[in-house]
N, C-alpha and C positions, 0 to 999 in steps of 0.2 A: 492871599497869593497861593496858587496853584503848587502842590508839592514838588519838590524837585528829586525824585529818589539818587539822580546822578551824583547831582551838586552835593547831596550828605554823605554818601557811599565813597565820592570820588579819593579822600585819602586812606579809606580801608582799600578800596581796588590796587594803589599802588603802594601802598607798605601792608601786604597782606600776611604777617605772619601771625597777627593779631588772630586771624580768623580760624590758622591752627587748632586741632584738637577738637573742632565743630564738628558734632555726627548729626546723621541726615534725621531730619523727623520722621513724624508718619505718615503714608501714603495721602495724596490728596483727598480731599470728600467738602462737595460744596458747599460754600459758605466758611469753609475755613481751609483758604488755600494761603500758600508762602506770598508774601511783599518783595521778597529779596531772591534770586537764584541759589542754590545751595553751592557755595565757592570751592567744595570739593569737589574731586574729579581728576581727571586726568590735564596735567599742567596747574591744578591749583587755581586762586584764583587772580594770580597774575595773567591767567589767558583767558579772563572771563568777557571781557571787552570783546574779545575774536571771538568767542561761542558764541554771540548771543547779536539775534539782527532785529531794526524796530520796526514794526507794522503802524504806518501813519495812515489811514484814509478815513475821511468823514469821522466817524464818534473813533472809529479804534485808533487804541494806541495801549504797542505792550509790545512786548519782549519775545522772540520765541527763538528757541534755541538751533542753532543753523542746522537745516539738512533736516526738520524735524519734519515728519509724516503722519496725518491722522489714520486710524483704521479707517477700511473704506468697504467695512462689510454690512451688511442689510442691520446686523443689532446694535452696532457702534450710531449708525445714525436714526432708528431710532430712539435710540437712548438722548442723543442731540437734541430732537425733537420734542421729547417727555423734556425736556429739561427747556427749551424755546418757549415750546405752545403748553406747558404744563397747565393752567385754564381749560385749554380748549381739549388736549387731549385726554384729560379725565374725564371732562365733558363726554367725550364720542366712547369712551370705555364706560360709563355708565349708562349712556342710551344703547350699546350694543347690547350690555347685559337684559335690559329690557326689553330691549325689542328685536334683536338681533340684526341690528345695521351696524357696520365699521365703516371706516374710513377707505377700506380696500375692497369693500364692496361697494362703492359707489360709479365705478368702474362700466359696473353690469346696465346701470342707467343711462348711459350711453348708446342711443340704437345706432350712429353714425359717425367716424372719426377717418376726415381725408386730409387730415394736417399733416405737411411737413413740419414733422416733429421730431428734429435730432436731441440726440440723449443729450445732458448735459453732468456736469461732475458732480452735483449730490442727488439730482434726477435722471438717473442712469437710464429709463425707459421712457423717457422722452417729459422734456421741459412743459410743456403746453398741456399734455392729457390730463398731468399732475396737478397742474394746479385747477384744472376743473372739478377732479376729484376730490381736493381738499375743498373746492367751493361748493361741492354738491354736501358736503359733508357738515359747511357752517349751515347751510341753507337745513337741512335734514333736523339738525341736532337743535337748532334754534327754531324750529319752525311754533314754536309759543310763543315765539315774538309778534306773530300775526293775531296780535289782540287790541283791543281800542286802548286798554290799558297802557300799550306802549306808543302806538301806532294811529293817531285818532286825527281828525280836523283835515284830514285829503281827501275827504268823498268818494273815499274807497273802505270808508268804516264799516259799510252795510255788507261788504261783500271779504274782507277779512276771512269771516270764518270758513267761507268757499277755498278760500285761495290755501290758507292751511290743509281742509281737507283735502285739497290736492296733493298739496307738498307729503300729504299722510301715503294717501294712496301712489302716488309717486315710488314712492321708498317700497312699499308693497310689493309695487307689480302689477297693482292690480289691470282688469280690463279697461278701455278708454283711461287710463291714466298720462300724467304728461309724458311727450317721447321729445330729447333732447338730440338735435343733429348736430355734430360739428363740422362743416364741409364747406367748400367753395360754391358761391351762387352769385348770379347776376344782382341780388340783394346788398347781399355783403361780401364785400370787398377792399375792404379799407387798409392798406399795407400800412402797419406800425413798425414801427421799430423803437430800440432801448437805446439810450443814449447814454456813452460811458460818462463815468466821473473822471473830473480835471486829474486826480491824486493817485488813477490808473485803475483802473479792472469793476469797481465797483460801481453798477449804474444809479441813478438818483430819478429817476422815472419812465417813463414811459410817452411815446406823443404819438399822434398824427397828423400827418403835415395836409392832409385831405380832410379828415371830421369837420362838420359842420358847412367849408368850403363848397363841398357836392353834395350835403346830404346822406353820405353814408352813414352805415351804422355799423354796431358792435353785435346787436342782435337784433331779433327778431322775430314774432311767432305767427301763430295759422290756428284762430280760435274753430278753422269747422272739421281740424285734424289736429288737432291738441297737440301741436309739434311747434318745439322753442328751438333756434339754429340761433346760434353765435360765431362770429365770423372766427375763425381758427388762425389768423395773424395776431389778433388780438391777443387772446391763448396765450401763441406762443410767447408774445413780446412781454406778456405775462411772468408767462414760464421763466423766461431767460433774467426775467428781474428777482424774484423768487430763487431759482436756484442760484445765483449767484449770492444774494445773502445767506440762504443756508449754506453754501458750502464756505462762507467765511467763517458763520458761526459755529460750525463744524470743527475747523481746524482749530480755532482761539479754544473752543470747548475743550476740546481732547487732547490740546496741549497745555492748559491749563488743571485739567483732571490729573496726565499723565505729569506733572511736576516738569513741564517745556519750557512753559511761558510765566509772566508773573505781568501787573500791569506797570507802565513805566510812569503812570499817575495815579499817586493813592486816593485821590478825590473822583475817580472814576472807576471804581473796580471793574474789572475785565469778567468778571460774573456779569456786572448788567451791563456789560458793552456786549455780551454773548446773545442776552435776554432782548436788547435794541434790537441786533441783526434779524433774529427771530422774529420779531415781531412787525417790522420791515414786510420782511419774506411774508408771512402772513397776510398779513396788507393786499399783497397781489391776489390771492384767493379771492379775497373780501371784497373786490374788486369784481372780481367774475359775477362772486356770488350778485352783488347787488343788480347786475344785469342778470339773474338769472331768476331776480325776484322782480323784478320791473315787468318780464315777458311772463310771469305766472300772476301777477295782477290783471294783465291783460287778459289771458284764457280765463281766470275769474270773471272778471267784469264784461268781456267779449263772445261769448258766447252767442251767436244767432245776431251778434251785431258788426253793419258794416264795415270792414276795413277804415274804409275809407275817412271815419268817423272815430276812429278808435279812441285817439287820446282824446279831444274835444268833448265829447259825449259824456265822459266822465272827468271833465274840470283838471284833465293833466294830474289825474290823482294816481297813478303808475307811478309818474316820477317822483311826484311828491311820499309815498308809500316807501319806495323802495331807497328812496334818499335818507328815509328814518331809520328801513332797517340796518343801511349800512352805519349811519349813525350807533345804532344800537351795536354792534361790533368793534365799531373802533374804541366806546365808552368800557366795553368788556374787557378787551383785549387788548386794550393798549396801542391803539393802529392809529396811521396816516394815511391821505389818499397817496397814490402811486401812478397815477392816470394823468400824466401831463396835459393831457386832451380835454383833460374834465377840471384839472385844477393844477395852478402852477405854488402855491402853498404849499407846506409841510417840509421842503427839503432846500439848503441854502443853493442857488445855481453855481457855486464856487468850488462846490465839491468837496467841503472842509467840514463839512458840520452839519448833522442833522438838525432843522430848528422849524418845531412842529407850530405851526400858528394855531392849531386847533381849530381854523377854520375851513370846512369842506363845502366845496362846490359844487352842484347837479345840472347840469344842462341837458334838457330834450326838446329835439325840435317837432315842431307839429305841422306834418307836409299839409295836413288838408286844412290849415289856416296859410300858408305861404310862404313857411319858409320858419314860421316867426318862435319863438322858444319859450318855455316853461324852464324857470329855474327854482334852484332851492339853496339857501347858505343856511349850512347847521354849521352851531357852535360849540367844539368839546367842551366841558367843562373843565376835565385834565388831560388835555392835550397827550399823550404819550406812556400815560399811564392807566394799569388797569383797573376799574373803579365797577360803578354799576352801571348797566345796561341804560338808568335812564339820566346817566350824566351829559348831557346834550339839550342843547335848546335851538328853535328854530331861529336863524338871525332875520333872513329873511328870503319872502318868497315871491313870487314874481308869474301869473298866469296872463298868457294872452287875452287878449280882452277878445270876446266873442266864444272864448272856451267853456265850455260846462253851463 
């Protein structure tokens, strides 16, 4: 049975003299934060009931003391972040030292952004640029995952080590490298939106009510001008998923650091209900990213070859490629898909509870067979947790017939 912190507490709460004489501990520092509010204070803790309100949605649940505010300056939430994506961002601080890429230069990779892009509360500079930044960033720092080693049996094995040396030169600069647009075109056009959760504020994915329907798409590239566009609704619907779990994990962070909050279930500590949100938010990057390694298969493989033929030509091995590397991310980093459009998995629709099936979905259709789709089911191995890159197996795949 699930702890009850109330139901033990409930007769020190009302004959509290017991608690008397109690001095505060030491500042908090993670991994060894209080279970219990400190009942001193002002009113004591006969008025600990009135200071303190519960935060129920999806995984969180925990205490935070009324009126409580997190910093909301540039080093409080990186410091959120180190503590969220701690993985991922030692990762990007070790390849910067080497090679001198950040995560805030990914930015510069950008030759076009016509997104309406309103800021959001922990992506003050707009929701959607952000997370394509974090996604040029997994794409960058991982690009060693484009090896047969991880990556093997899509019929895209042969051309692999192209598609890295892009992703190298990319980061570069260098000349003829890929140029990434994000803007509106007759192409892409698919209006997404985020759909809240039942329990209020926090969204549980993302959809489109068009995908597939008309044929639109997310992106899209132009292998005889090495330019990938991604449709900037996308982005954002992105974005506004993302930021929304960081700025929860934000707040539980920094009221849990700052001695606010406590969790109101000891079988769940509010440390990795923090580590959840995080990785959630994450998730939406990983998301971009894997479209944004689908269209650099293509400029790999596409070069001096038809349009018109693109995925067919090479056995739907884009999808199949870029469904492993996002595999390989989620097995890293702990993730779920977040693309309602692409998988209704990994989050319960009730809006109460995160419950990761650990199986991810890949649909790409192939116009120049009629219509008809390439799919791909991978299977985490641990669903939700962060493990190694090749904890994932194929469940199963699925190519048009007449393809490749």
């Amino acid at each position: 049975m699930a702890y009850d912190w109330w139901a033990d507490h409930r007769d020190d709460l009302t004959h509290f003299d017991k608690w008397r004489g109690r001095t505060r501990g030491p500042d908090f520092e993670p991994g060894a934060w209080r279970h219990e509010p400190d009942p001193l204070g002002p009113g004591g803790a006969g008025t600990m009931l009135h200071q303190y309100e519960r935060v129920q949605c999806q995984f969180f649940d925990y205490l935070v003391r009324k009126g409580y505010e997190p910093p909301t300056d540039g080093a409080s939430k990186a410091a959120t972040l180190d503590f969220c994506w701690s993985r991922f961002r030692s990762q990007v601080v070790a390849f910067e030292k080497l090679y001198g890429f950040g995560a805030n230069e990914a930015e510069a990779l950008i030759l076009h952004n016509e997104m309406n892009d309103t800021p959001g509360e922990f992506f003050v500079d707009g929701v959607g640029l952000n997370v394509v930044q974090w996604a040029i960033a997994l794409v960058v720092v991982n690009s060693s995952l484009f090896d047969t080693l991880f990556i093997n049996g899509t019929g895209c094995d042969s051309v692999l080590p192209t598609a890295r040396a892009r992703i190298d030169a990319w980061r570069r600069g260098d000349a003829f490298s890929i140029g990434l647009w994000i803007n509106r075109s007759e192409q892409v056009s698919a209006e997404w939106f985020t759909p809240p959760a039942p329990c209020g504020g926090l969204p549980y994915g993302i959809d489109s009510p068009t995908l597939g329907a008309t044929g639109t798409s997310v992106g899209e590239s132009e292998p005889f001008t090495q330019v990938v566009r991604i449709s900037p609704d996308y982005c954002v619907a992105l974005g506004v998923f993302a930021d929304a779990w960081l700025t929860a994990a934000h707040r539980a962070y920094w009221a849990m650091k700052e001695g606010a909050a406590f969790e109101a279930n000891r079988s769940d500590p509010l440390e990795e209900q923090v580590k959840r949100a995080g990785r959630l938010a994450l998730a939406a990057s990983a998301s971009v990213a894997q479209v944004l390694t689908h269209e650099i298969m293509h400029l790999s493989t596409g070069w001096g070859v038809d349009p018109a033929t693109f995925h067919c030509t090479w056995g739907c091995c884009q999808t199949r490629a870029s469904a492993r590397f996002e595999a390989c991310l989620a097995a890293m980093y702990g993730l779920t898909q977040v693309s309602r459009g692409v998988s209704s998995d990994g989050v319960s629709l009730d809006g109460t509870a995160i419950a990761v099936s650990g199986l991810m979905k890949f649909r790409e259709t192939c116009d120049d067979l009629n219509q008809t789709s390439a799919d791909v089911w991978i299977q985490l191995a641990s669903p939700g947790i962060p493990t190694l890159a090749t904890a994932w197996s194929v469940a199963r795949e699925s190519v048009p017939q007449g393809c490749g």
